[in-house]
C-alpha positions in Angstrom: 108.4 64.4 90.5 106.5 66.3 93.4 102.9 65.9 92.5 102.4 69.9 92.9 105.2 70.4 91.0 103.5 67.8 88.6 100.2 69.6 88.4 101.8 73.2 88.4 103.8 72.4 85.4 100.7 70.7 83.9 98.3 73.5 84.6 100.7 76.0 82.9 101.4 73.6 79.7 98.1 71.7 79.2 95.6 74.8 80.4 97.2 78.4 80.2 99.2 78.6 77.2 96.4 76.4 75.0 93.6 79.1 76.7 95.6 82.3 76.1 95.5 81.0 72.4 91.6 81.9 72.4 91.7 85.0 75.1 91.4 88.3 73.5 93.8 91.6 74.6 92.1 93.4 77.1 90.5 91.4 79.8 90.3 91.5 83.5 93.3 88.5 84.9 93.0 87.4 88.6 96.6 86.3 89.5 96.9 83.8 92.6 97.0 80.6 94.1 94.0 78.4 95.5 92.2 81.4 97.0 92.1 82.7 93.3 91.6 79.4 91.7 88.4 79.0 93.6 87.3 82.1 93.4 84.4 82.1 90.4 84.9 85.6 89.1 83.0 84.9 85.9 79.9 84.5 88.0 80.6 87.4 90.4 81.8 89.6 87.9 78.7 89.5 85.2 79.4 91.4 81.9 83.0 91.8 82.6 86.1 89.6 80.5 87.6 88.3 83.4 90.1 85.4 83.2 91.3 83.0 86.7 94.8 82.3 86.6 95.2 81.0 90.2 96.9 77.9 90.8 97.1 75.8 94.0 99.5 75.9 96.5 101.5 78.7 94.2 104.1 81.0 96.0 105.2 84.4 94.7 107.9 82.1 93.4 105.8 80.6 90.8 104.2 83.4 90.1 107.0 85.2 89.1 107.9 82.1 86.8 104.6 82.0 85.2 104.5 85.9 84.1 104.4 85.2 80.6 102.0 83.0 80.5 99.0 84.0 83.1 100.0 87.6 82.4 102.1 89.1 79.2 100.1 86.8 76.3 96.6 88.2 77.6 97.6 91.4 77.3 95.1 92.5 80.2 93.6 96.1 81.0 94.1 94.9 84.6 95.4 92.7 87.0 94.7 91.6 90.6 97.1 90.0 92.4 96.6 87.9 95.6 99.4 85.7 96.2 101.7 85.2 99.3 100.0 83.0 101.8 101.9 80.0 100.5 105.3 81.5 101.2 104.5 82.2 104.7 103.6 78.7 105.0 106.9 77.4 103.7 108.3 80.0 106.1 109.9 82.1 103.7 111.1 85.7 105.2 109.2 88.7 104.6 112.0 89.8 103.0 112.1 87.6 100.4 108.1 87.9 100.0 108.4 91.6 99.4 110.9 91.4 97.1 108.7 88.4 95.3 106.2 90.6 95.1 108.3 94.0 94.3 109.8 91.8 90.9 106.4 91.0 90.2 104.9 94.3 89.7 108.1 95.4 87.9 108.3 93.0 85.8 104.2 93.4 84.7 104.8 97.3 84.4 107.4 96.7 81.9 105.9 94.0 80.0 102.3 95.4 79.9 103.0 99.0 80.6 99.2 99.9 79.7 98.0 97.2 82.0 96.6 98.5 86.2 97.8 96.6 88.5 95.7 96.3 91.9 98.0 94.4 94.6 95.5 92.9 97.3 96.0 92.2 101.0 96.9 88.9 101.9 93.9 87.1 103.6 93.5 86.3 107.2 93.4 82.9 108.8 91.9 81.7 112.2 92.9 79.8 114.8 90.4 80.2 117.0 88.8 77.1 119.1 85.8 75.9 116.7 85.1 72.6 115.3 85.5 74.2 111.8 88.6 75.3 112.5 91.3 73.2 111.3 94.7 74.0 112.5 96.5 71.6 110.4 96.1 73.6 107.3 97.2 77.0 108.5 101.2 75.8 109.3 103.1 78.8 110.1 100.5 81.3 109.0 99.4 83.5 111.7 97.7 87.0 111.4 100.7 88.8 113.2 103.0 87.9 110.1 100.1 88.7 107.5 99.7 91.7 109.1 103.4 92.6 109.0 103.3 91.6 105.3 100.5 93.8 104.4 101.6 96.8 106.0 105.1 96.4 103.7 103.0 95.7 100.9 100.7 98.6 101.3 104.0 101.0 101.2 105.4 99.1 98.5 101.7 99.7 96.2 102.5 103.5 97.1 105.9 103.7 95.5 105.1 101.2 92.7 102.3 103.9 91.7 99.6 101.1 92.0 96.5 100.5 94.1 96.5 98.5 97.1 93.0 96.6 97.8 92.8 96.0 101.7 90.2 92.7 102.0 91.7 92.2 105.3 89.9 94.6 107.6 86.8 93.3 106.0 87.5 89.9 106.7 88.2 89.8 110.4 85.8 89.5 113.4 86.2 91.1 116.7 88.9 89.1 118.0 91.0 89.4 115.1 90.5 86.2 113.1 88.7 85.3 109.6 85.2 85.5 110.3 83.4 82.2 110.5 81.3 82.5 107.3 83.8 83.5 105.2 86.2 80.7 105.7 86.1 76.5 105.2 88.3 75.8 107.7 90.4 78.6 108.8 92.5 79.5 105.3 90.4 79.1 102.5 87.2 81.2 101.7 83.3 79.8 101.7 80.8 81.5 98.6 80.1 84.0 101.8 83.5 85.0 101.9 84.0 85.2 98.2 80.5 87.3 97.8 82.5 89.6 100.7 85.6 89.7 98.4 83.8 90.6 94.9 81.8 92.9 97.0 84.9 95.2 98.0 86.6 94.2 94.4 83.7 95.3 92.3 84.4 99.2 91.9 88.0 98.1 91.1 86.8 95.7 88.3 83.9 97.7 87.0 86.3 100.5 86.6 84.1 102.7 89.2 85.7 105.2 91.5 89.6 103.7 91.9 90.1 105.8 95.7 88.2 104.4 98.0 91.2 101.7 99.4 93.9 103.2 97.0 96.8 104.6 99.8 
């Protein structure tokens, strides 16, 4: 067996249906892969019941196979989405991505109608000539196609009836790339670039004003 496959499959058996045992209805669920996984929301998000349920190297693909699970048994007040990175690494279409993403939110809004739903912009990566940079990890990810994606997903948000978080534009430098501080090597995000991310989540998770990046 594929050794992600291995430890999706163990992750969802061994950790997420044993934990949603002891979770009580109305918490806060982050919804991801590794940018989610190592994302520490507990410690970001002080005084409010939030629960990780990023996994690794996950495409929209698993997500939408783990819905029960990381989703429907918690019975969240909310959900934040960040998923979709993976898939452009494998080189899947936009197409397919989108409609991933589209049977996601449809399938969450019919299982947990009284749950919101906030779909975030996929992060940017770099390229860019640094010795931090490591190409080898960003495969076929390039900011054109995350771009592309976002903009689709953005419409999509709008006819779903849910709020679209953009953490892109507040990721980039100048010439268009993550920023430096924010990212490890080009893909995944530093405690600077998390702090960025919680900072532009927070209103959304505190339940402040829900307009300020809602389309």
């Amino acid at each position: 067996m594929n050794p992600i496959v291995k430890l999706y499959q163990k992750k969802i058996g061994d950790a997420f249906t044993e934990l949603s045992k002891y979770a009580r209805p109305g918490g806060i669920v982050f919804l991801g892969d590794s940018i989610t996984e190592f994302f520490r929301v507990n410690e970001f998000f002080p005084g409010a019941y939030v629960i990780n349920r990023g996994i690794g190297s996950d495409t929209t693909e698993g997500v939408l196979g783990r819905l029960s699970e990381s989703v429907y048994e918690l019975s969240p007040s909310k959900v934040f989405i960040l998923i979709g990175t993976n898939d452009i690494a494998e080189k899947k279409s936009e197409q397919n991505i989108i409609g991933n993403m589209w049977e996601i939110i449809t399938q969450i809004q019919e299982n947990c109608p009284g749950t919101q739903i906030y779909l975030e912009s996929i992060c940017p990566v770099s390229s860019e000539k640094n010795k931090k940079i490591k190409r080898g990890y960003l495969g076929a990810r390039n900011n054109e196609i995350i771009c592309s994606i976002n903009e689709k997903l953005k419409i999509m948000a709008n006819e779903k009836g849910i709020t679209y978080i953009d953490l892109y534009s507040y990721l980039i430098n100048e010439e268009g790339n993550i920023c430096l501080d924010y990212t490890v090597e080009g893909l995944h995000l530093t405690i600077c670039g998390y702090h960025k991310v919680a900072e532009i989540l927070m209103p959304y998770v505190m339940g402040e004003s829900q307009t300020t990046n809602k389309i």
